[in-house]
N, C-alpha and C positions, 0 to 999 in steps of 0.2 A: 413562601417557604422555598429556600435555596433548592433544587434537585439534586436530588442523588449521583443520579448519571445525567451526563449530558451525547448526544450520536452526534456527531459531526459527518457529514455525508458527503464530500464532493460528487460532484454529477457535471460530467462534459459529453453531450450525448448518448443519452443512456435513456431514448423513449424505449427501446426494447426491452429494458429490465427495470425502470423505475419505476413500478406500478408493483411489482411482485415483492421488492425492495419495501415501500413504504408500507406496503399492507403487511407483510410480515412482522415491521415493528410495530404497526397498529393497531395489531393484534394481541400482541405481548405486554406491550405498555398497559391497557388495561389502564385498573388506578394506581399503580406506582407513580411515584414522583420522578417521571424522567421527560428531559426537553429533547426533541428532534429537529436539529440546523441541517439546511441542505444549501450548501452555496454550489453554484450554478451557473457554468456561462455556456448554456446550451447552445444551438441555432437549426436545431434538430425537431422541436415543441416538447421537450423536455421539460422544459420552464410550463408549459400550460397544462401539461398533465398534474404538474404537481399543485397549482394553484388552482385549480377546477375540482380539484377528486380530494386531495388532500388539505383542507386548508387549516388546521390544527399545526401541519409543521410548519415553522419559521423558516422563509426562505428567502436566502440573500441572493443577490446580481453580483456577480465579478467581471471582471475583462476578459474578453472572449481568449486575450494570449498569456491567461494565466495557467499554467499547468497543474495537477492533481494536488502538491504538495502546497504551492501557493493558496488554493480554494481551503485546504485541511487548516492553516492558519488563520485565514478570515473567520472559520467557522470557530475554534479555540478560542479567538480573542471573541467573542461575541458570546460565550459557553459563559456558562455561571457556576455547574455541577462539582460536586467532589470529586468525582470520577470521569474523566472524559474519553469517550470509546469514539476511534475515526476508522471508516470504510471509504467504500467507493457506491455508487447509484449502479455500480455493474456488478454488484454483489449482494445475494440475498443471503438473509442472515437464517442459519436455522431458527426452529419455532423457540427453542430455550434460552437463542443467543443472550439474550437481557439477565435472563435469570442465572444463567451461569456467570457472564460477567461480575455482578455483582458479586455472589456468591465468593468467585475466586478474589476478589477484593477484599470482603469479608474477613476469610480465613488465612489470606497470608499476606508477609509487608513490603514484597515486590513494588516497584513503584511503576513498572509496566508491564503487560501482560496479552500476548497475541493469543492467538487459535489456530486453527485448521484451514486450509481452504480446498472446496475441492472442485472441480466442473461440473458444467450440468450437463444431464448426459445425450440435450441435445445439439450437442457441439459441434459444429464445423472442421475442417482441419487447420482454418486459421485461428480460429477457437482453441482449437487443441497445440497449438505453437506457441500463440500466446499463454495459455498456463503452464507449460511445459518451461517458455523462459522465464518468468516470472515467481511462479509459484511452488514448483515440484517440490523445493526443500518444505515446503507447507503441509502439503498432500497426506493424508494419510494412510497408514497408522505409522504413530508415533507413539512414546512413552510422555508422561510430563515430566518434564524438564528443566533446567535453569537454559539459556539462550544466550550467544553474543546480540545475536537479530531477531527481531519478529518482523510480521510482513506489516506494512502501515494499512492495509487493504482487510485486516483485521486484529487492531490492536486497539487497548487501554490503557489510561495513564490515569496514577490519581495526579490532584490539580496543583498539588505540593511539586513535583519533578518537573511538571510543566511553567511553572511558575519561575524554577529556578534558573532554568536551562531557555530562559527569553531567549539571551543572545545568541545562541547556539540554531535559531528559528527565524532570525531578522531578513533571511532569503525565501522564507518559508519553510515549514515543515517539512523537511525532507529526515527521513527516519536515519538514515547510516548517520548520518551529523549527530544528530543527536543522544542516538545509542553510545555514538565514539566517547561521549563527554561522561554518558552516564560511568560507562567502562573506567575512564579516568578515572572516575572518582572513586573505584570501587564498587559502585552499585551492579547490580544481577537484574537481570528479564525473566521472566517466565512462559513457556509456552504447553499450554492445555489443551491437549485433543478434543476435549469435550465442550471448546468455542470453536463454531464452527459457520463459515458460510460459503457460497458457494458462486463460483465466479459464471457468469452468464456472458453473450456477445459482447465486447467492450469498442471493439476498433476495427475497422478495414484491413488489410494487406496494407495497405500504402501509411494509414494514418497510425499505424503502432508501428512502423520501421521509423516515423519519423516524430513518433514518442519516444521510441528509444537512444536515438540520436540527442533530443536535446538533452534527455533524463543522464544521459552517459556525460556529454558535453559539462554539465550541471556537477557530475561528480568528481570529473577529471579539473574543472575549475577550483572544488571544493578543496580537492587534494594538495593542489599546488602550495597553498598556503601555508603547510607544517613541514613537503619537505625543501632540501638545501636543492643546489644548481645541479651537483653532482647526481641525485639522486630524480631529478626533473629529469634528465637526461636520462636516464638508466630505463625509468619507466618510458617514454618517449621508443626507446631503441627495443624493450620489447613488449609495447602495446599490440603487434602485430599477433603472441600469443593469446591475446586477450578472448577471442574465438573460442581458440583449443581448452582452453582453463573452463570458463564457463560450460563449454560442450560436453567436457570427461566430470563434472560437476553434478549437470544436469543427467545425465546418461545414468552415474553411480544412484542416484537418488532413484532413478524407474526401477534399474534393475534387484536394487538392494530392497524395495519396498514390493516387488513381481506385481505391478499393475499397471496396466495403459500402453502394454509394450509393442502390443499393433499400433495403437494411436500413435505413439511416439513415434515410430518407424517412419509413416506414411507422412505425418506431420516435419518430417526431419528437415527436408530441404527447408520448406518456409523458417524454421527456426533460424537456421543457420542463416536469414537473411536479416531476421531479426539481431541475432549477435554479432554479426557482421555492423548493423546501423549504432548497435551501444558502444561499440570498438571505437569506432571511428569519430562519435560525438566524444569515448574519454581521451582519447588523443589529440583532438583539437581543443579539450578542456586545459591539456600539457602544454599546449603549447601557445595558450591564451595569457595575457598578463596576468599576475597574480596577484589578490587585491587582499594584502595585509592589514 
């Protein structure tokens, strides 16, 4: 029988939280009809924790110089479900995450559908930079919502939008690409407070400045493509804001939601290094040939 939901999981060293990760859905799954993909190019023993403790998930090999988005593809095209829900192995899902999913599937005809994310509150202060660039618009509390974005770190799509929107995915799954096309068309996102998981250690100091670099790289490439010379230019000349925008972005989100606002403080410089490295990778994305 076809499954219901399918979890697509990327995992790039993630032994610190892959274990809290899969038990949590191990848990929920229970007898529901749902499959668990973890594609994986660890080099951390990521990869043997999950093949020793878990061996119920299906778990694939990718190339070690795949990034989050490229692994979230491998795991899609290998999905079979109606429903396909993609995180990350640095994210544990609360204990209802499943049954909510489905649930908001259910009852409404969104064809994608994020959640909540929030830190675990044993966090580091690169820890707390990393969610802070990343996630804050996630954080809650929220109302639920219609969305331009949801975070791919906790979303669902049924297998109809994904089906449709292949080409929009032939780089990999990278969520703004594809929400853009949804947008096109008309189509709405949904974002539910009540899907929820919760971001754990994910990266270094060094190894998320230089996530963010290609991940920015990747979109500033992405970009070139729809506008003109003129406009290639224009962003080019003030990518240099690209900092500031993001930083009064992320700020408005702590202050307006009154939580984390020590952590943010102390956390401030390391961010500001971090948006500094996504600046620079979408500037050299501007300034990369454009592949129409």
């Amino acid at each position: 029988m076809k499954p219901k939901l399918s979890i697509v999981i990327g995992a790039n060293n993630a032994r610190t939280s892959i274990r809290d990760c899969l038990t949590s859905l191990e848990n929920q799954k229970k007898d529901q009809n749902v499959e668990i993909i973890v594609v994986d190019n660890s080099t951390d023993g990521t990869t043997e924790i999950i093949s020793q403790q878990f061996p119920n998930v299906n778990l694939l090999r990718a190339p070690a110089s795949d990034l989050i988005p490229q692994l979230w593809e491998i795991g899609i095209n290998q999905s079979t479900g109606n429903i396909v829900a993609i995180t990350t192995a640095h994210c544990v899902p609360e204990k209802n995450w499943i049954e909510e999913i489905l649930k908001a599937h259910d009852s409404s005809p969104y064809p994608g559908i994020g959640g909540a994310i929030e830190n675990d509150k044993s966090a580091g202060l690169v820890e707390w930079a990393i969610f802070f660039c990343r996630y804050s618009r996630y954080m809650l509390p929220f109302p639920e919502r219609t969305a331009n974005e949801i975070a791919g770190d906790n979303a669902s799509y049924k297998r109809w939008v994904l089906d449709r929107y292949k080409q929009a995915r032939r780089q990999g799954f990278w969520e703004p690409t594809v929400h853009a096309k949804l947008r096109k068309d008309g189509l709405q996102l949904l974002i539910k407070p009540t899907i929820v998981v919760y971001h754990k250690k994910s990266f270094s100091l060094l190894g998320f400045i230089r996530q963010r670099f290609w991940h920015g790289k990747q979109f500033g490439k992405a970009r070139t493509v729809s506008l003109s010379g003129i406009k290639r230019i224009i962003y080019v000349l003030l990518s240099p804001l690209i900092p500031l925008l993001f930083l009064s972005r992320i700020t408005q989100q702590v202050l307006t939601k009154r939580k984390h606002r020590g952590k943010f403080l102390l956390s401030l410089p390391i961010l500001i290094l971090f948006l500094l490295g996504w600046s620079t990778g979408e500037l050299i994305g501007y300034l990369s040939p454009s592949q129409k």
